[in-house]
N, C-alpha and C positions, 0 to 999 in steps of 0.2 A: 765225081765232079765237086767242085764247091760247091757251096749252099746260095751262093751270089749266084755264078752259072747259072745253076739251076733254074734260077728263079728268072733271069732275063730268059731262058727258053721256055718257060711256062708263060710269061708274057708275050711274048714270040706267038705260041702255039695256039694263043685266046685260050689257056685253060692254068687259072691262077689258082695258088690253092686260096680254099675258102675257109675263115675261119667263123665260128660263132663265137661271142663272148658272154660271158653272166656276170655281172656285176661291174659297171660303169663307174668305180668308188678312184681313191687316187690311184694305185695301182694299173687300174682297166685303163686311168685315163693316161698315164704316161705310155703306154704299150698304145691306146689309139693314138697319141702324136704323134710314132716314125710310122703308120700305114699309108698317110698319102706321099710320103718319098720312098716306098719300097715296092721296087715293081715286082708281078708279080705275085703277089697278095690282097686279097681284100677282104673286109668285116663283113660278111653276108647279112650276118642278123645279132640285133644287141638284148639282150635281157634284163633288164635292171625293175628294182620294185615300182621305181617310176622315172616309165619312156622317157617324160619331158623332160626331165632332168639329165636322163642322160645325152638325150638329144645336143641340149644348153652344153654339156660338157665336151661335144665332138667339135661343136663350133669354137669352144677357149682354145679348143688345142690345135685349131688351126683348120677343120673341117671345112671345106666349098661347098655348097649348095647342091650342086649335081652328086659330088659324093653321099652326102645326109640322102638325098631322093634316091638315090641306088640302095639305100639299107633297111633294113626292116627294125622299129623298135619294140618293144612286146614286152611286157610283166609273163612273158608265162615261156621258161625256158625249156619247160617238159615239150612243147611243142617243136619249143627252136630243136629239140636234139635230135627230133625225129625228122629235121627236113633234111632230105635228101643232097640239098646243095651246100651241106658244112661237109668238110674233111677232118677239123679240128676244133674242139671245143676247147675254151680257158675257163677253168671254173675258178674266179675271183672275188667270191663273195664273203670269206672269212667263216659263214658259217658249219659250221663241222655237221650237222644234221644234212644242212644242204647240199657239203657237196660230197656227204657218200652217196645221197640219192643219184645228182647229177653222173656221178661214177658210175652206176650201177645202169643208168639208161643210157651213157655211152658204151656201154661194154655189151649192150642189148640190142643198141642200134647201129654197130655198127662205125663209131665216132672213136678217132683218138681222144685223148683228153692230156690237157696241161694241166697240174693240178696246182698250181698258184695257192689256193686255200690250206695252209701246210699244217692249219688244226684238225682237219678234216682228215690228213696224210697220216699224223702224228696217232689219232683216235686208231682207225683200221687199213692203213694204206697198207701193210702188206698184201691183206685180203682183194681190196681194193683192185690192185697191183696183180694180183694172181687171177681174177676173173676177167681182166683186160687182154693177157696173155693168155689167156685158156682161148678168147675168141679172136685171136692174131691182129691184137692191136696194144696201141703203145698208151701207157699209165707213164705221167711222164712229171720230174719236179718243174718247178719254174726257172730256165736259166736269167738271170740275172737278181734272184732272191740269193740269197747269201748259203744255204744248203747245195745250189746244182754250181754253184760256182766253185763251192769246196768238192765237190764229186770231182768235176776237172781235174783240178790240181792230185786228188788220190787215186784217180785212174791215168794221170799221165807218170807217179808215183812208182805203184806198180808193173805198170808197163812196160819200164823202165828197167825193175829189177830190185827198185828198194823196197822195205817194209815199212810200214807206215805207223812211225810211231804215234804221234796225235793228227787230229785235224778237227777245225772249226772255226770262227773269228772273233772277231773284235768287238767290243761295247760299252758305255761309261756304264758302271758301277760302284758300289758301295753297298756293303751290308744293310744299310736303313734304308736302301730303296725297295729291300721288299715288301715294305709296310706303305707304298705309296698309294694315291687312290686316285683318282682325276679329279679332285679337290686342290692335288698340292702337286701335279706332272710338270706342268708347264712352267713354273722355276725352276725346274730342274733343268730344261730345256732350252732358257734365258728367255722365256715369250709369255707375252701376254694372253691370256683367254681371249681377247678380243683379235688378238694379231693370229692366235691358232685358228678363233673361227673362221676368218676374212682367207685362213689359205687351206680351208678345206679339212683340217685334221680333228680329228675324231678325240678326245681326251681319254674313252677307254683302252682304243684301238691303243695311242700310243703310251698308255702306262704301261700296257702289258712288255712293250719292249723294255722298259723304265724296270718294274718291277720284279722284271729273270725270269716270266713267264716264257716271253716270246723265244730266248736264249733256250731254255730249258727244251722248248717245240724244235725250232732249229737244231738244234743236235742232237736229239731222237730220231729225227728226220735222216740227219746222217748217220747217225751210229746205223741206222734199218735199212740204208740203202748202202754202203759201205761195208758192212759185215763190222763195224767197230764196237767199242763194249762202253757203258755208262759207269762213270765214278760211282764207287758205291753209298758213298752223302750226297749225293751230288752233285753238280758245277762248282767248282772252288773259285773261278775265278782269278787265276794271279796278277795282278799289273805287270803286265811283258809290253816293253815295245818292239816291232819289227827285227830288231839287229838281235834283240837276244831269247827268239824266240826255242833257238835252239838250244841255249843253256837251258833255259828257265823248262823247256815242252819236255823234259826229258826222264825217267825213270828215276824216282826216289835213290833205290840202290845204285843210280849212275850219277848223282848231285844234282838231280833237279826235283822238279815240285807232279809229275804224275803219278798218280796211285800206281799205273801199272803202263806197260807199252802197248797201244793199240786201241786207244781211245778217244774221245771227243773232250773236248773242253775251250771253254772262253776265255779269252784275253782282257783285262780292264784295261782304258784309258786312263783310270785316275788310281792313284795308290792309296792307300787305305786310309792316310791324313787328308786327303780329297786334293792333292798336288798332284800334276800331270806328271802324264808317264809321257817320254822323249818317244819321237816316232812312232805313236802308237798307231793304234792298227782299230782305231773306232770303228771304221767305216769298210773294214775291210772281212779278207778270209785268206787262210793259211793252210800250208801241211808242212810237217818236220817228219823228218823220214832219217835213215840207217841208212848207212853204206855196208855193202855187206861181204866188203872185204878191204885187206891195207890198199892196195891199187886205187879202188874207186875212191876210198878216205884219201888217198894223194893227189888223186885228182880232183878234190873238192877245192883242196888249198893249191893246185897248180892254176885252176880257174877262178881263183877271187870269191870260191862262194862263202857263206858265210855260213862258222860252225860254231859249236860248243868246243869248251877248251881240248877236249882229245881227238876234237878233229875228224868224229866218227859220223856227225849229226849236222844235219845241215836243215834250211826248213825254205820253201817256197811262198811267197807270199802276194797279194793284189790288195792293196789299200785303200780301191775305192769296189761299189757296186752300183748298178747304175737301175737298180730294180724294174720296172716295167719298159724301161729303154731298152733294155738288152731282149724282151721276150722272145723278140720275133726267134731267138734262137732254137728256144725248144720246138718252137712251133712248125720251124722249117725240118729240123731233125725228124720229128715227130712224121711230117707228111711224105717229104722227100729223103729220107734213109730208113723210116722206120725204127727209127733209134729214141729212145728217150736221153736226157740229161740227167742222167737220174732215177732211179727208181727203186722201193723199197721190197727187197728179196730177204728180210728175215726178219725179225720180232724179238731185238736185243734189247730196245729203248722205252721206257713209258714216261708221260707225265703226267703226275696226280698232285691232285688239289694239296694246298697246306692253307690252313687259317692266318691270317693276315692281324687276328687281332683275336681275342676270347667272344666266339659265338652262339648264341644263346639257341637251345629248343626252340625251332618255334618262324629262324629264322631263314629268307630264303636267300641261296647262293644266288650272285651276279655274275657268275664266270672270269672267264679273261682277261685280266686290267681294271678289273671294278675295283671294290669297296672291302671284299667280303675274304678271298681267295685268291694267290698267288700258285703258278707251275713250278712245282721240281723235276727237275732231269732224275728218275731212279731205273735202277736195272731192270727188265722187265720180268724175270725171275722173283722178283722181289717184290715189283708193285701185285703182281696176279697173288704171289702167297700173302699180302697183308690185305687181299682184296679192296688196294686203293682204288678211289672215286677218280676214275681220269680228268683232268682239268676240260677236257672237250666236252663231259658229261656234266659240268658242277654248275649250270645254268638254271634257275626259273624252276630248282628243287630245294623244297625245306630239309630243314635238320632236324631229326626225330629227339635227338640229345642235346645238351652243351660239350662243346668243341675248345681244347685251349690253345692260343697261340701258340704258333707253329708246330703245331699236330698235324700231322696224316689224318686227312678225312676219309674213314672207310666207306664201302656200303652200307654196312651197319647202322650209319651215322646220319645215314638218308631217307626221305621217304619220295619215290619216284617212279615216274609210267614205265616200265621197263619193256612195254613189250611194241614200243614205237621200233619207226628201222633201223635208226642211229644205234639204237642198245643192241634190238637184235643184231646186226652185222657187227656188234663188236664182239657180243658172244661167241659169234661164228669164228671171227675171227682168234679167241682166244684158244676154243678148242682147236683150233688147225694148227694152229704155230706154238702154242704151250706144251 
């Protein structure tokens, strides 16, 4: 049946699914707007650091009274996960510490999980992913974040019959953005600090998409759930718009700009003079796939599609993402098919910390989107043998040495608790999948 279906006979039947949420931030709150128009569904219980606040955020986005009095609010989500009246948890808190915890007690209790927090995914989501499945429940991406929306498009790809040459999306960049800090985000972004506070956005949170962090997570995320492979420098970035995603996405040896066929990589909106790219793909996500014979290459150009000049290479694409609007998708998959959007089945992709500027002994990292350190996309072969510092790990730890811009920060280069969960399950994880 549909996922709509479904959802009017669970309303139908008085037995909706229930979900719990952590972290009430914009994210949670765009996903709490469509719950009072989706029958069917209801938020059983909200977790956020503070109730009140989330409370204040159910009412902006449209919340009634009777609904707010039907819901539980609580600082403390280790409870929520153990109640018996969640079918699904959305762990939306960004923190990578917190939500391999929240992982690891829904997979103990019994609880699907939406994993929204895709630092969290990025750090040990294959592991993650495998102990969700060992107890027959779904580790699932967030549909409508810009990773399970690219899963779509390469398992309707495959499915199909083609190979998949790249897939990932769209973002404004520029080489000096990876030196940004939430000092200098918000011109970037035409806003004021005062117009960013007034609509809720965080200066870190959005540098790190500014600065190739977030890019970098994003497509680990897919390379690990896709079986795809990391450029070996990392994202390059080309300025591609939409129509020529299939010249530009294509194999060096075949006249375009990928290291190899079967990989991840980002799109710029702007080209390297900072002049726009024609129909770009900012706000979107893509796949360029192979036809894998002359037949189906004639039938690319007998149907209008759009290819590279031999006609071989075609590419799919969706130009917008509607992030926390689109959730309820996984979350229905997740209850009513048992299916995730998504999910990370191997340990192809890392991202670790780079210095952002010359760091001295002495000093301590600020993680994702700060001041201190930027995310690169590298092979995970690669990161495990230069034992790079994952960007998920590079928080609220000093630097034993000086560090010079844009160097790989190792372990070596750290001094840090290693034996909290976050390290351990990433140990765990390194030896299962390395």
């Amino acid at each position: 049946m549909y996922l709509y279906s479904s959802l009017k006979q669970r309303e139908a039947d008085a037995r909706p699914v229930r979900v719990g949420l952590i972290g009430a931030g914009k994210f949670g709150s765009m996903f709490l707007s469509q719950v009072p128009t989706t029958p069917g569904l209801i938020v059983s219980v909200i977790a956020d650091l503070d109730p009140s606040q989330a409370m204040a955020r159910c009412r902006e986005v449209g919340w009634e009274e009777a609904r707010l009095a039907d819901t539980i609010f609580t600082d403390d989500p280790e409870t929520m996960i153990r109640n018996e009246d969640i079918d699904v948890v959305v762990e939306a808190t960004g923190d990578p510490a917190a939500g391999i915890k929240h992982a690891l007690l829904c997979s103990e209790h019994g609880k699907h999980m939406v994993m929204v927090n895709v630092e969290a995914d990025v750090l040990a989501g294959p592991w993650l992913a495998k102990q969700a499945r060992q107890a027959g429940l779904v580790y699932s991406m967030a549909y409508g974040d810009q990773p399970a929306l690219t899963m779509e498009m390469v398992d309707w790809a495959r499915s199909c019959g083609f190979a998949v040459v790249a897939a990932g999306k769209g973002t404004k960049y520029l080489p000096t953005y990876h030196q940004s800090t939430p000092d200098t985000v918000w011109s970037h972004y035409g806003l004021t600090a005062e117009q960013a506070a007034a609509a809720g956005m965080r200066s870190q949170m959005f540098n790190s998409f500014l600065d190739g962090t977030k890019s970098s997570i994003e497509m680990a995320a897919i390379a690990n759930a896709a079986d795809l492979q990391a450029p070996t420098r990392g994202l390059a970035f080309p300025a591609c718009g939409a129509e020529e995603l299939a010249q530009v996405l294509r194999p060096r040896d075949q006249g375009g700009q990928l290291e190899f066929s079967g990989q991840v990589e980002v799109v710029s909106s702007l080209k390297r003079d900072g002049q726009p790219v024609a129909r770009d793909l900012r706000w979107g996500v893509y796949c360029v796939f192979e036809a894998p014979n002359d037949y189906s290459a004639a039938c690319f150009s007998q149907y209008g599609m759009n290819t590279d000049e031999s006609g071989r290479y075609s590419a799919m694409f969706k130009p917008f993402h509607l992030i926390g609007l689109e959730l309820n998708i996984s979350i229905l998959s997740a209850a009513l098919r048992n299916q995730p959007t998504g999910t990370p089945i191997c340990f192809n992709a890392d991202v670790v910390a780079i210095a952002k500027r010359d760091i001295n002994a002495g000093e301590i990292l600020d993680g994702e989107g700060g001041y201190t350190v930027w995310g690169r996309l590298m092979p995970a072969a690669a990161s495990v043998a230069a034992q790079a510092l994952p960007i998920g790990l590079a928080s609220s730890i000093a630097l034993t040495r000086p560090v010079k811009q844009d160097q790989v920060i190792t372990m070596d280069d750290v001094s840090a608790e290693t034996t909290n969960q976050a390290w351990q399950v990433r140990y765990e994880m390194l030896e299962h999948f390395s």
